[in-house]
PDB file with one MODEL, atoms N, CA, C and O in Angstrom:
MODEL        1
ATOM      1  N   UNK A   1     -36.621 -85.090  66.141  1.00  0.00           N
ATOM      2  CA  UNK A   1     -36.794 -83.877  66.917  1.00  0.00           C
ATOM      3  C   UNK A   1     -38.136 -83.247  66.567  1.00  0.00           C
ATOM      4  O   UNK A   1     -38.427 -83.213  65.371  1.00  0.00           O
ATOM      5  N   UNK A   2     -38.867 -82.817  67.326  1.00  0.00           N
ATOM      6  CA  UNK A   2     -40.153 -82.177  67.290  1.00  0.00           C
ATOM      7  C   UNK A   2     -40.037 -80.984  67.607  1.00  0.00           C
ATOM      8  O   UNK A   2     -39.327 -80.614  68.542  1.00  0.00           O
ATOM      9  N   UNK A   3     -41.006 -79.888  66.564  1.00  0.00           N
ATOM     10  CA  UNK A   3     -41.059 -78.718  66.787  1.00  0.00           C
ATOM     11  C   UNK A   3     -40.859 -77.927  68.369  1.00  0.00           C
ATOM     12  O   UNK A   3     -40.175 -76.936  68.622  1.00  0.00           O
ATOM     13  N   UNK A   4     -41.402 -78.451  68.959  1.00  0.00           N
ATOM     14  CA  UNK A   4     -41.606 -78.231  70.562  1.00  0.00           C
ATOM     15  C   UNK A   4     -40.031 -78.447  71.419  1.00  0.00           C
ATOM     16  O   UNK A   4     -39.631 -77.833  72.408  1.00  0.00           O
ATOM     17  N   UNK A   5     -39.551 -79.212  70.872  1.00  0.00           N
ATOM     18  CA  UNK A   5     -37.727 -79.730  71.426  1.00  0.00           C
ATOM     19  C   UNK A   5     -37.048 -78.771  70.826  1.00  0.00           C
ATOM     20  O   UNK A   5     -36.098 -78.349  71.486  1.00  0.00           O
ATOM     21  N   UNK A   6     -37.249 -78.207  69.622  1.00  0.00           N
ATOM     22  CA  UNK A   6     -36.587 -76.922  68.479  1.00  0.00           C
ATOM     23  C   UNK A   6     -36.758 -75.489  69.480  1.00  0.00           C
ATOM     24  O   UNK A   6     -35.940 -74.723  69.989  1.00  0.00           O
ATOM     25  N   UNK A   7     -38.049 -75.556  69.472  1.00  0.00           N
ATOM     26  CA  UNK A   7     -38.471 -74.571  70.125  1.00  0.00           C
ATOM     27  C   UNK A   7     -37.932 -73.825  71.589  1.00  0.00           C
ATOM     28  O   UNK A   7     -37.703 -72.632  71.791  1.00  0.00           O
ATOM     29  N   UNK A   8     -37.829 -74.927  72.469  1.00  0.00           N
ATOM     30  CA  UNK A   8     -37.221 -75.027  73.419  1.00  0.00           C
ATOM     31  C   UNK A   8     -35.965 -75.179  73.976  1.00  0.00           C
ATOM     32  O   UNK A   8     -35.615 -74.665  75.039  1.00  0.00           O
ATOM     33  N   UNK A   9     -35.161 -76.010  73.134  1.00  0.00           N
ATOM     34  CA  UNK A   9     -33.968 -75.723  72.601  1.00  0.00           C
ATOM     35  C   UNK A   9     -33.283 -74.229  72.695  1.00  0.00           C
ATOM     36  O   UNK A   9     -32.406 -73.900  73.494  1.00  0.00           O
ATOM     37  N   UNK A  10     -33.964 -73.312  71.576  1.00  0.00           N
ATOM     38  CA  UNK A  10     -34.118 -72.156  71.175  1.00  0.00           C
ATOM     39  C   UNK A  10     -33.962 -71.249  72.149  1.00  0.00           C
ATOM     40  O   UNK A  10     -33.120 -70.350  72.148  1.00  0.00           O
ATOM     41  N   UNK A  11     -34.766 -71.470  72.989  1.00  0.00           N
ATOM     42  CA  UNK A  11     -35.462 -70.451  73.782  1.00  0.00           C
ATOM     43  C   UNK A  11     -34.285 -70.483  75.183  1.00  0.00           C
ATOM     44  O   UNK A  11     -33.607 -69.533  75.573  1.00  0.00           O
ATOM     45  N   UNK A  12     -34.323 -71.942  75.769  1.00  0.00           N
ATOM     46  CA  UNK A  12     -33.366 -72.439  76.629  1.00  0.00           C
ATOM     47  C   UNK A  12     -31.510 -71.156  76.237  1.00  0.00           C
ATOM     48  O   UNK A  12     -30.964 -70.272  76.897  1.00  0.00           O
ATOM     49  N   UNK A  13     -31.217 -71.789  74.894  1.00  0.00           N
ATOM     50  CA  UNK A  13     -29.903 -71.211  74.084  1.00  0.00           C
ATOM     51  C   UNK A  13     -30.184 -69.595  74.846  1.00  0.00           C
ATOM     52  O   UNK A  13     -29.529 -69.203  75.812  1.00  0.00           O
ATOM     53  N   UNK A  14     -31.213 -68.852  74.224  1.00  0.00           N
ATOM     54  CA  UNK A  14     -30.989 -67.301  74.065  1.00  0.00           C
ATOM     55  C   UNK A  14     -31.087 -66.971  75.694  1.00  0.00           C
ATOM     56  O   UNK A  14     -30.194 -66.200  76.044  1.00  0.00           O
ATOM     57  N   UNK A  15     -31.935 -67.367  76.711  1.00  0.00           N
ATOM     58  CA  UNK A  15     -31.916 -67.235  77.883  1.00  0.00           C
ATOM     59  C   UNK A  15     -30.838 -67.147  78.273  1.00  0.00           C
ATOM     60  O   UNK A  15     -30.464 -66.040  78.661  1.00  0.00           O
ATOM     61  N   UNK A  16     -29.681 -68.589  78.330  1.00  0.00           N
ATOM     62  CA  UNK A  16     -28.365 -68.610  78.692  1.00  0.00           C
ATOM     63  C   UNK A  16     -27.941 -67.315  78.229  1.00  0.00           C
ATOM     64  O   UNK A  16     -27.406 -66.519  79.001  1.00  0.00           O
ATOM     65  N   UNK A  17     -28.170 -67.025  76.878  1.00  0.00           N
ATOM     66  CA  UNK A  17     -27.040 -65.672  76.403  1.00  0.00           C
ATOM     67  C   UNK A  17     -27.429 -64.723  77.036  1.00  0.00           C
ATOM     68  O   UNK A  17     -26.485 -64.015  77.387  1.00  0.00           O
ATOM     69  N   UNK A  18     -28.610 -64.287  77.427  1.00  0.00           N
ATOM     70  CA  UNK A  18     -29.089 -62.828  77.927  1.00  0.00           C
ATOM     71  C   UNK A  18     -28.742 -63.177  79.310  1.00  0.00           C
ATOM     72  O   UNK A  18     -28.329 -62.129  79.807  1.00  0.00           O
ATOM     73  N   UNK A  19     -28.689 -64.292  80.351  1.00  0.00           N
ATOM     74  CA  UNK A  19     -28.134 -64.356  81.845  1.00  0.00           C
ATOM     75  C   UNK A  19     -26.733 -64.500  81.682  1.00  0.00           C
ATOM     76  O   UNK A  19     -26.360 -64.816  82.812  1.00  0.00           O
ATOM     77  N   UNK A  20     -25.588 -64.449  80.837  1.00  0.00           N
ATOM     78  CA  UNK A  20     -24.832 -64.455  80.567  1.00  0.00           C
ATOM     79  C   UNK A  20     -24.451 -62.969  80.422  1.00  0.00           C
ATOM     80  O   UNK A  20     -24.076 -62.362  81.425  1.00  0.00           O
ATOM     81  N   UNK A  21     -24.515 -62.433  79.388  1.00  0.00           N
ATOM     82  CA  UNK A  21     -24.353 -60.782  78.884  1.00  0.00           C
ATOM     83  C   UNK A  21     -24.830 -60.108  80.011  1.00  0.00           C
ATOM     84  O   UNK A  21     -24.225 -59.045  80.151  1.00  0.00           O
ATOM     85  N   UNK A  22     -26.123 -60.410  81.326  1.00  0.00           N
ATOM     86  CA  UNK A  22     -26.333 -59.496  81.922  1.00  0.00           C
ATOM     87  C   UNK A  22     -25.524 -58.554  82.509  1.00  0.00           C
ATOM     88  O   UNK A  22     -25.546 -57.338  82.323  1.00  0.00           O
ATOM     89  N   UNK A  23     -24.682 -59.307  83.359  1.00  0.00           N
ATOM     90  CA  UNK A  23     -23.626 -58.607  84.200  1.00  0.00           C
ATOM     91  C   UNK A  23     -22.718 -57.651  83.303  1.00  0.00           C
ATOM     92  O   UNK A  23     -22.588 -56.604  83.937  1.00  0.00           O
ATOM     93  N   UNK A  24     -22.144 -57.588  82.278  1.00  0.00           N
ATOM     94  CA  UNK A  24     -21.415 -56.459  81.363  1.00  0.00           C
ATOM     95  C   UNK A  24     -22.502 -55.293  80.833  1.00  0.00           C
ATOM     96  O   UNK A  24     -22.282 -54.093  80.996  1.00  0.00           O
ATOM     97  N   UNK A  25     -23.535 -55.742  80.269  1.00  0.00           N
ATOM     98  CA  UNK A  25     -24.093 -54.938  80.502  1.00  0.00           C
ATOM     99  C   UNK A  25     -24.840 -54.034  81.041  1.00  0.00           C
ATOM    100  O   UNK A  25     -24.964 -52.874  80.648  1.00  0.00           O
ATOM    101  N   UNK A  26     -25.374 -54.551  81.981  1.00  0.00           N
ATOM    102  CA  UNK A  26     -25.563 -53.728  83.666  1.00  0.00           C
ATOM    103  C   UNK A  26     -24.672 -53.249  83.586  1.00  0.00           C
ATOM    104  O   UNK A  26     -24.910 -52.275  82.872  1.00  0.00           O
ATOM    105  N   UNK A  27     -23.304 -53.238  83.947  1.00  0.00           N
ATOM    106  CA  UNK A  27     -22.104 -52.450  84.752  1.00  0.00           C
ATOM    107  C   UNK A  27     -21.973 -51.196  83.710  1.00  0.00           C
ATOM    108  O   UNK A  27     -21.817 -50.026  84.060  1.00  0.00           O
ATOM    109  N   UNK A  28     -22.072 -51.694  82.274  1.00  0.00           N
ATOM    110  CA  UNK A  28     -21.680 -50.689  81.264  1.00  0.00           C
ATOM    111  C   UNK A  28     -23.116 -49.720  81.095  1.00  0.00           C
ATOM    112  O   UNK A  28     -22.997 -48.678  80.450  1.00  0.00           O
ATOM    113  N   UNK A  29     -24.058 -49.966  81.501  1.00  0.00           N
ATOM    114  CA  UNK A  29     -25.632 -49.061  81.220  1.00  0.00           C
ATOM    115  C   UNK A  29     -24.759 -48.258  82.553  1.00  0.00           C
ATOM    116  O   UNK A  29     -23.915 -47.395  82.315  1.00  0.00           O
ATOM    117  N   UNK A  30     -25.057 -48.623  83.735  1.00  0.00           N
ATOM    118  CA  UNK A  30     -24.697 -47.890  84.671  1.00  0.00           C
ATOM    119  C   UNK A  30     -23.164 -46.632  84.855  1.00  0.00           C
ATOM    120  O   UNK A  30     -22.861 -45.649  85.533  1.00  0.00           O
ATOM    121  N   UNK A  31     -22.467 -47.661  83.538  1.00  0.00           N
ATOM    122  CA  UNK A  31     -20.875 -46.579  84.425  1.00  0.00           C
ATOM    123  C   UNK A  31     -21.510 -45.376  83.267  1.00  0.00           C
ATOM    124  O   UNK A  31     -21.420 -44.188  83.578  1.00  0.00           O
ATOM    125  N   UNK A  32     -22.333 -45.887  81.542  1.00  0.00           N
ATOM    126  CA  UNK A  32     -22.744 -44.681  81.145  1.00  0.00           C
ATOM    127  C   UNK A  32     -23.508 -43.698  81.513  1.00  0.00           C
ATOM    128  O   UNK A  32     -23.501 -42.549  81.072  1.00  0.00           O
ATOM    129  N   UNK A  33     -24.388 -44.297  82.593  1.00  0.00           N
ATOM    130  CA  UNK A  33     -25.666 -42.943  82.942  1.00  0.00           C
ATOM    131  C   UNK A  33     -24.523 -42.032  84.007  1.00  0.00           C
ATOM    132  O   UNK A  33     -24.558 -40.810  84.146  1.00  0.00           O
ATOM    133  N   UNK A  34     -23.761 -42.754  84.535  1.00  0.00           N
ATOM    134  CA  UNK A  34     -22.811 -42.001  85.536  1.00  0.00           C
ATOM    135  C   UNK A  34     -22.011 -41.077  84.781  1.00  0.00           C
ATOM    136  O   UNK A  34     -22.129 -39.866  84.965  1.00  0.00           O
ATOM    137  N   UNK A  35     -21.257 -41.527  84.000  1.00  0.00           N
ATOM    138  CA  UNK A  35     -20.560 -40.273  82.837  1.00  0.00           C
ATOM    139  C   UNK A  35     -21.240 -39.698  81.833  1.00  0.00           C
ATOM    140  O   UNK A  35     -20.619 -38.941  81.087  1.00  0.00           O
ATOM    141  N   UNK A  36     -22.784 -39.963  81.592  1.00  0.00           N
ATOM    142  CA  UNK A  36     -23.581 -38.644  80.918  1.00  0.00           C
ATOM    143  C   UNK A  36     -24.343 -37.559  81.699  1.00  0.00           C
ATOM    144  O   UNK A  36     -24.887 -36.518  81.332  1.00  0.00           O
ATOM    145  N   UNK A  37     -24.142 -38.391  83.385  1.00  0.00           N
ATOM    146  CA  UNK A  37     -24.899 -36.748  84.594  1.00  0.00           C
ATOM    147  C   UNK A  37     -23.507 -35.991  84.511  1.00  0.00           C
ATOM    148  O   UNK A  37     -23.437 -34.765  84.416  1.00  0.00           O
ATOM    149  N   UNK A  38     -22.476 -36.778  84.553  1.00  0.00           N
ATOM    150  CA  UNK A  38     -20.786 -36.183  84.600  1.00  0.00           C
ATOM    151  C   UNK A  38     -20.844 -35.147  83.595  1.00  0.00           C
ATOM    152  O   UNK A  38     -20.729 -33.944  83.828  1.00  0.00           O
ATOM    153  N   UNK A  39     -21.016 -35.641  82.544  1.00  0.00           N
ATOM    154  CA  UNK A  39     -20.534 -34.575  81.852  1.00  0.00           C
ATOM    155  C   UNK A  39     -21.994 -33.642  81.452  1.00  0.00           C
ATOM    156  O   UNK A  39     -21.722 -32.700  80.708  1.00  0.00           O
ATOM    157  N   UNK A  40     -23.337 -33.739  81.784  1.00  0.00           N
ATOM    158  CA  UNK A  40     -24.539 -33.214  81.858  1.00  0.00           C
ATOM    159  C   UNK A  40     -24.161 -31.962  83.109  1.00  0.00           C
ATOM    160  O   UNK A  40     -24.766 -30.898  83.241  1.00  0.00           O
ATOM    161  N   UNK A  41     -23.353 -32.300  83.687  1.00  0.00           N
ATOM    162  CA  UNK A  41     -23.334 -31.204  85.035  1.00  0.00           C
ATOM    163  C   UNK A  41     -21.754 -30.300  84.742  1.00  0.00           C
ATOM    164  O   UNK A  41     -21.460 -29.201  85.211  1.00  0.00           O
ATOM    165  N   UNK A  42     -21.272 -30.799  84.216  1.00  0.00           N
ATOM    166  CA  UNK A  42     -19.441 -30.048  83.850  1.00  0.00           C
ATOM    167  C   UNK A  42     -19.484 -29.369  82.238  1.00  0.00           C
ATOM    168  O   UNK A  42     -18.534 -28.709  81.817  1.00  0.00           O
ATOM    169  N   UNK A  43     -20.491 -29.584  81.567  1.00  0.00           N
ATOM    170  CA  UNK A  43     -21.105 -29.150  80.104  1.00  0.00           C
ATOM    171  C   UNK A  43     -19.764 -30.060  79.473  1.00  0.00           C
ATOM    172  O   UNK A  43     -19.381 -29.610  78.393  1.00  0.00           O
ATOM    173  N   UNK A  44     -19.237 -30.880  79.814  1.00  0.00           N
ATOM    174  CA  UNK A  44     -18.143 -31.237  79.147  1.00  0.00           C
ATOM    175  C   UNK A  44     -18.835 -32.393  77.729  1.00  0.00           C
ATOM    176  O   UNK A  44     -19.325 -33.457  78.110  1.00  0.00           O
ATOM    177  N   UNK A  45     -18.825 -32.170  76.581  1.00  0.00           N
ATOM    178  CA  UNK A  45     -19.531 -32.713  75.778  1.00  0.00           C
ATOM    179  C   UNK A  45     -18.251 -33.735  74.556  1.00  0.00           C
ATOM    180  O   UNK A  45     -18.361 -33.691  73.331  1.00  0.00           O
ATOM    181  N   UNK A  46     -17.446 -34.334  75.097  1.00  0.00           N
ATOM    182  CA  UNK A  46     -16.125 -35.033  74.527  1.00  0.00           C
ATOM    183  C   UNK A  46     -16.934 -36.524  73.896  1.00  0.00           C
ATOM    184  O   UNK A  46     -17.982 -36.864  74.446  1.00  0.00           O
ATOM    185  N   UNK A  47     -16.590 -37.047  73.170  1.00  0.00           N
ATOM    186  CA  UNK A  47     -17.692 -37.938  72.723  1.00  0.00           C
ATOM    187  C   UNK A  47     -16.081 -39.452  72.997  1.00  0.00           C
ATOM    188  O   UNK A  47     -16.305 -40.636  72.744  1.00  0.00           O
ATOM    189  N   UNK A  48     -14.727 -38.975  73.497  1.00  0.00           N
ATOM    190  CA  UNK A  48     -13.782 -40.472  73.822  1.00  0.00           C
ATOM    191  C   UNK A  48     -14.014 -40.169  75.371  1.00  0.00           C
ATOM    192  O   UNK A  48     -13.181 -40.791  76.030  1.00  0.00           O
ATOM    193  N   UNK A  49     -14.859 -39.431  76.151  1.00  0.00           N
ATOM    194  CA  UNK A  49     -14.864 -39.393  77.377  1.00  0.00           C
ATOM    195  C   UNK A  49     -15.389 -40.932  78.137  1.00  0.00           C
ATOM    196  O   UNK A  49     -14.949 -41.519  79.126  1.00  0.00           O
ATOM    197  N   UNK A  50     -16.516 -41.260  77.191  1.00  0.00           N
ATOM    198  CA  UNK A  50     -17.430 -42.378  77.647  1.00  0.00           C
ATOM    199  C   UNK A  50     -17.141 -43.623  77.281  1.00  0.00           C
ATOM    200  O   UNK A  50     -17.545 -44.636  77.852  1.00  0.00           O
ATOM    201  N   UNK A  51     -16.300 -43.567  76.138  1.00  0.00           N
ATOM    202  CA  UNK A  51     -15.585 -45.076  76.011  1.00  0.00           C
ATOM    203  C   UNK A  51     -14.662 -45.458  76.947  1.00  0.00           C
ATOM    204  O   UNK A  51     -14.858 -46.529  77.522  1.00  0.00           O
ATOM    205  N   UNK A  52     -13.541 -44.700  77.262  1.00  0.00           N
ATOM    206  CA  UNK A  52     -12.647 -45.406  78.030  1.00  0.00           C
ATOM    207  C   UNK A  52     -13.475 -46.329  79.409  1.00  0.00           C
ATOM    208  O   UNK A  52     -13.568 -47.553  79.500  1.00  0.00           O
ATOM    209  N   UNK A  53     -13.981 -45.327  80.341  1.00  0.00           N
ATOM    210  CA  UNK A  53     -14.535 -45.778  81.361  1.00  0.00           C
ATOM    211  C   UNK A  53     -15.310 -47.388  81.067  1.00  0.00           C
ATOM    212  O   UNK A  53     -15.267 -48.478  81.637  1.00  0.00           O
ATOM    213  N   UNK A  54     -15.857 -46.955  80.123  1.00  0.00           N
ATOM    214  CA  UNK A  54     -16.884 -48.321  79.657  1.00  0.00           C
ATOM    215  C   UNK A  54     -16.301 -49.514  79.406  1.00  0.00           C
ATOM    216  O   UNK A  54     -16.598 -50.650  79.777  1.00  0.00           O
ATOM    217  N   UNK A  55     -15.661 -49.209  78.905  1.00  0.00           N
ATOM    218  CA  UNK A  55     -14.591 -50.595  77.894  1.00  0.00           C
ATOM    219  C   UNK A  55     -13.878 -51.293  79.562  1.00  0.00           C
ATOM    220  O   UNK A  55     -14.120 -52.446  79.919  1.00  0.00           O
ATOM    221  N   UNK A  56     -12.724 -50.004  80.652  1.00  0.00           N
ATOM    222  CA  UNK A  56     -12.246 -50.874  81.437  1.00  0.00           C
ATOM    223  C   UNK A  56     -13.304 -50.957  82.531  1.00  0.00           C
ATOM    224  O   UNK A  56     -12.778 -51.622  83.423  1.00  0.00           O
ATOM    225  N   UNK A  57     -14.637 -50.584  82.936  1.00  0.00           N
ATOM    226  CA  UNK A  57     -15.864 -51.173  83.504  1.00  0.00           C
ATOM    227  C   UNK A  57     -15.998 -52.841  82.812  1.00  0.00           C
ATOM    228  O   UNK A  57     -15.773 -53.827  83.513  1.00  0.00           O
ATOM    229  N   UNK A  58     -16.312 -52.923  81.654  1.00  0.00           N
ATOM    230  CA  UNK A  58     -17.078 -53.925  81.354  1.00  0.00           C
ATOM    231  C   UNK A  58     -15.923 -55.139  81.480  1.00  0.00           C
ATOM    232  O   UNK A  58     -16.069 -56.346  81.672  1.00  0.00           O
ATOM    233  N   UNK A  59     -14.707 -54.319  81.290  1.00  0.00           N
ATOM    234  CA  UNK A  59     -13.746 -55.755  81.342  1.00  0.00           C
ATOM    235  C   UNK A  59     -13.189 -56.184  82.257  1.00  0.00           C
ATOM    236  O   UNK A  59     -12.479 -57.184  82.160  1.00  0.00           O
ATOM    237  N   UNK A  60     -13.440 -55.288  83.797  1.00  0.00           N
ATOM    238  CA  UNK A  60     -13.246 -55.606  84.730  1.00  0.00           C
ATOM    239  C   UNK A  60     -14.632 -56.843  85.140  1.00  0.00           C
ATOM    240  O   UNK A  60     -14.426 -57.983  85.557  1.00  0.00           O
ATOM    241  N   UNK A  61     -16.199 -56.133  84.843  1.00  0.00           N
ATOM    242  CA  UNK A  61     -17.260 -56.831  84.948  1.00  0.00           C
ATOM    243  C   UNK A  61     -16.688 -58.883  84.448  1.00  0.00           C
ATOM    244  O   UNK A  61     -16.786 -59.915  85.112  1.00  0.00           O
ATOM    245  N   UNK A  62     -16.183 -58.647  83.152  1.00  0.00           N
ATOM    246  CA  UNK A  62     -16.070 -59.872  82.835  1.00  0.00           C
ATOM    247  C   UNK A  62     -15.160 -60.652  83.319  1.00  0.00           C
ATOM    248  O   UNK A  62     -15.382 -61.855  83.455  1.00  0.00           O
ATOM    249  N   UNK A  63     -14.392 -60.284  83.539  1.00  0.00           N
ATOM    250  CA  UNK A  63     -12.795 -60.520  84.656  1.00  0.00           C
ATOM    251  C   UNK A  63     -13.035 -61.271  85.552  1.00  0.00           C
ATOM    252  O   UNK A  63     -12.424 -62.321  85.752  1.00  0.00           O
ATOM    253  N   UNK A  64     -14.346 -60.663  86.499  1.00  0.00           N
ATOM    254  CA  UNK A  64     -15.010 -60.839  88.374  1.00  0.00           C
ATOM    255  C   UNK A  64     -16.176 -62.345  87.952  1.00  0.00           C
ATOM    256  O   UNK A  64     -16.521 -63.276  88.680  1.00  0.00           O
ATOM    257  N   UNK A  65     -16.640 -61.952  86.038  1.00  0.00           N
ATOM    258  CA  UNK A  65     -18.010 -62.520  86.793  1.00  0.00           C
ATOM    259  C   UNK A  65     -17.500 -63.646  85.486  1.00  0.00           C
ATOM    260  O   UNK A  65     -18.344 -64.159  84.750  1.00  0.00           O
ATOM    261  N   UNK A  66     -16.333 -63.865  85.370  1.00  0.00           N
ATOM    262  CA  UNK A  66     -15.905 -65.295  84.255  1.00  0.00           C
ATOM    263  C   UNK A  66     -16.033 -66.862  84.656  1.00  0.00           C
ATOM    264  O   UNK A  66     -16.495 -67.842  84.071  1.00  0.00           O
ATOM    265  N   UNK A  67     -15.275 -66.612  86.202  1.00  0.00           N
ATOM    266  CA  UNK A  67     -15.461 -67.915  86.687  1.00  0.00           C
ATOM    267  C   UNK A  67     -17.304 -68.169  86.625  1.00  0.00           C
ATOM    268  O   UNK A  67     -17.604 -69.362  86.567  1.00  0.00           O
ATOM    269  N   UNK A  68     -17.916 -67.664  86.629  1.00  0.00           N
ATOM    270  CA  UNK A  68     -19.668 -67.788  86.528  1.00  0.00           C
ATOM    271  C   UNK A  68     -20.181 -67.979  85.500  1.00  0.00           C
ATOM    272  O   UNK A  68     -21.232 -68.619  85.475  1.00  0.00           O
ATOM    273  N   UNK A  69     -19.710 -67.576  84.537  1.00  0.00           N
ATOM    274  CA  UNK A  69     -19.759 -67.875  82.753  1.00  0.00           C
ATOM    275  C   UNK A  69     -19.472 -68.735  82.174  1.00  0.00           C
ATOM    276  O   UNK A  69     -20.145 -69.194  81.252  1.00  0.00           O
ATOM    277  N   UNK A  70     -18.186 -69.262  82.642  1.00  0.00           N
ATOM    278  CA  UNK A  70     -17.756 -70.228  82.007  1.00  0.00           C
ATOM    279  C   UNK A  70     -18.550 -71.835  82.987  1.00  0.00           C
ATOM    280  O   UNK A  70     -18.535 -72.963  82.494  1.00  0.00           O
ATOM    281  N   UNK A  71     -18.903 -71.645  83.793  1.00  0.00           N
ATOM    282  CA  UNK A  71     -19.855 -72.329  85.034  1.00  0.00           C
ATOM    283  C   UNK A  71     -20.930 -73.020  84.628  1.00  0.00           C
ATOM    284  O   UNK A  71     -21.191 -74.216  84.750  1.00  0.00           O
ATOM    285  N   UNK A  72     -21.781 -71.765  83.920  1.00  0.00           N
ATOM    286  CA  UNK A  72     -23.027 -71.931  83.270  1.00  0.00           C
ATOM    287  C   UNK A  72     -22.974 -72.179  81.827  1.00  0.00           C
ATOM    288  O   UNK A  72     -23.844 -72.912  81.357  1.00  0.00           O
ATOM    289  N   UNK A  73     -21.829 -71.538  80.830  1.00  0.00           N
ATOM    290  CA  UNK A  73     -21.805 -72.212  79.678  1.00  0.00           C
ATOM    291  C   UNK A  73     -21.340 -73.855  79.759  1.00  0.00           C
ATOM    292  O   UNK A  73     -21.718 -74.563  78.826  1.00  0.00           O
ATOM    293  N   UNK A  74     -20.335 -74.632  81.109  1.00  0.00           N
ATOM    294  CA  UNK A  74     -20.581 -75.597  80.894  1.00  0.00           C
ATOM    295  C   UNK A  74     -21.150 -76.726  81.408  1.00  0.00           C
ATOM    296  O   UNK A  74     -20.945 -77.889  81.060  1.00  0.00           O
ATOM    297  N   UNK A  75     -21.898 -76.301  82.280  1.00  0.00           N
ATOM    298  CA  UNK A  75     -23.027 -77.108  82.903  1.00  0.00           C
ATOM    299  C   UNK A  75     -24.126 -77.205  81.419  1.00  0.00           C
ATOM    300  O   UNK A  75     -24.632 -78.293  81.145  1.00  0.00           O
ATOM    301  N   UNK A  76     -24.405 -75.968  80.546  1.00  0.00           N
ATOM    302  CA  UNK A  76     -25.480 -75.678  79.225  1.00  0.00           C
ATOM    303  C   UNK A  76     -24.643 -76.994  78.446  1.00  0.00           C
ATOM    304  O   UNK A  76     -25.335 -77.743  77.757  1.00  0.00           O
ATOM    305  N   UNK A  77     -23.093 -77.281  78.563  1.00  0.00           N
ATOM    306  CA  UNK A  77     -22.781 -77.576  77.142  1.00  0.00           C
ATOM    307  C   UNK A  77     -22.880 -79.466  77.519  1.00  0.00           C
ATOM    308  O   UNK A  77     -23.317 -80.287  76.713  1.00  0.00           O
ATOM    309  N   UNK A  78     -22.464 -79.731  78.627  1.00  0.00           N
ATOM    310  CA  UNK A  78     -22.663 -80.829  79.635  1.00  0.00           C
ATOM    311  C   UNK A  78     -23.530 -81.519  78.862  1.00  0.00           C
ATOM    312  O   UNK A  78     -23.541 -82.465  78.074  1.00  0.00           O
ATOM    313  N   UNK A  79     -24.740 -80.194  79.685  1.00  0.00           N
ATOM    314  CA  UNK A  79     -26.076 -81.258  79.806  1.00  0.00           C
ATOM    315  C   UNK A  79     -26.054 -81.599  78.274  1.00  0.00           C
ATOM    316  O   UNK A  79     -25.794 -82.793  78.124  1.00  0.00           O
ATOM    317  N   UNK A  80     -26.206 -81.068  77.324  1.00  0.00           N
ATOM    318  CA  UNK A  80     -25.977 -81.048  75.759  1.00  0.00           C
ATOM    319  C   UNK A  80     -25.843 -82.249  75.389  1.00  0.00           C
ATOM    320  O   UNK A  80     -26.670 -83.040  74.934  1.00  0.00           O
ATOM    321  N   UNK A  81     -24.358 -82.389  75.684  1.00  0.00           N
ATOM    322  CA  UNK A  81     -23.563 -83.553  75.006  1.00  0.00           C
ATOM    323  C   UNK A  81     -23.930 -84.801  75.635  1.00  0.00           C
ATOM    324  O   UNK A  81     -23.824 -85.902  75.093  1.00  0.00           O
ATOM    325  N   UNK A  82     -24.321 -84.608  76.678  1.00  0.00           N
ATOM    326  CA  UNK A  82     -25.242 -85.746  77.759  1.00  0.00           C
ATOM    327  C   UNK A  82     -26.701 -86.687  77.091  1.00  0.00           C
ATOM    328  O   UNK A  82     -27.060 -87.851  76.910  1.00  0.00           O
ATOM    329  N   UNK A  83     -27.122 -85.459  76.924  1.00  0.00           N
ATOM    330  CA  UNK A  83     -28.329 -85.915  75.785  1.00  0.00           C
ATOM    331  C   UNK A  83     -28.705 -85.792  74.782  1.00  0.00           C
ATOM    332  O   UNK A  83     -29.784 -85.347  74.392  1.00  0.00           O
ATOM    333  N   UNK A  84     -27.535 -86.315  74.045  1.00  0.00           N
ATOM    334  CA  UNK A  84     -27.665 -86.308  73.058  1.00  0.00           C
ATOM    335  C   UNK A  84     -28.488 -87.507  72.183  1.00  0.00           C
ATOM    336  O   UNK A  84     -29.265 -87.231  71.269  1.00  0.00           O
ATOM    337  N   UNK A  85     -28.138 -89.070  72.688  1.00  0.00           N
ATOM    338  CA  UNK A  85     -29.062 -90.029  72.513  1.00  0.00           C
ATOM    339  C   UNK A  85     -30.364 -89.717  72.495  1.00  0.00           C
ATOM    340  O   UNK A  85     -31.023 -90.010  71.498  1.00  0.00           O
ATOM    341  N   UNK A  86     -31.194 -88.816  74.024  1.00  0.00           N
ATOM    342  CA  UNK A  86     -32.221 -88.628  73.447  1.00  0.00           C
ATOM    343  C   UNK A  86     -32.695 -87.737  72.462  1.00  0.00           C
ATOM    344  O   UNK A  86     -33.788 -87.871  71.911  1.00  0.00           O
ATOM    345  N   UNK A  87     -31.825 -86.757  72.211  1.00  0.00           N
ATOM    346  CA  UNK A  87     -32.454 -85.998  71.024  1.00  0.00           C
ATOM    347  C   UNK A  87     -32.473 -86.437  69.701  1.00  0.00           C
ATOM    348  O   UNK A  87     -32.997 -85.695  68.871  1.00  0.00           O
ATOM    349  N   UNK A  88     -31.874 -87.787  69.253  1.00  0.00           N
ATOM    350  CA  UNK A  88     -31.801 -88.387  68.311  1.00  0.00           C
ATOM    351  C   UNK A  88     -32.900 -88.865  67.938  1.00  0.00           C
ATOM    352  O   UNK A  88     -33.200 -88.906  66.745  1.00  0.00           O
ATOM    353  N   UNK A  89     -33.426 -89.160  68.575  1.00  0.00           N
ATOM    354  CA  UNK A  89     -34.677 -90.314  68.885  1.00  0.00           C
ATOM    355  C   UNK A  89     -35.683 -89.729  68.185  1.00  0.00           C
ATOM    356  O   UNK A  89     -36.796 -90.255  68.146  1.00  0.00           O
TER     357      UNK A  89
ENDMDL
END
């Protein structure tokens, strides 16, 4: 394996994770800016106000967008185990 296959490797891995995580976290940045104008405009300053929403946002997010996750983690894990001969080399 050559620095450059490591490298890329690497880089390939963390991409998957950040197009992966996008969708939960989008939904969860967004349902928070929505319940900090909420409670920015009602002075309501409760600090379990913003979890609930978030938690069943993001787990609905992962719920909708799983079949797509699990899609792309195994097409990533596929190709992997596919070439593995050449990464031996």
């Amino acid at each position: 394996m050559t620095p450059e296959f490591v490298i890329g490797f690497a880089r390939q891995s963390i991409e998957l994770a950040l197009t992966i995580s996008l969708p939960m976290l989008g939904i969860g940045l967004l349902v928070g800016v929505a319940i900090s104008m909420l409670q920015a405009a009602t002075q309501i300053q409760e600090m379990t106000l913003t979890f609930i929403p978030k938690i069943v946002s993001i787990f609905l997010a992962l719920l909708f967008a799983f079949p797509w996750i699990m899609d792309k983690m195994t097409s990533f894990t596929r190709d992997l185990l596919m070439n593995i001969p050449l990464y031996i080399r």
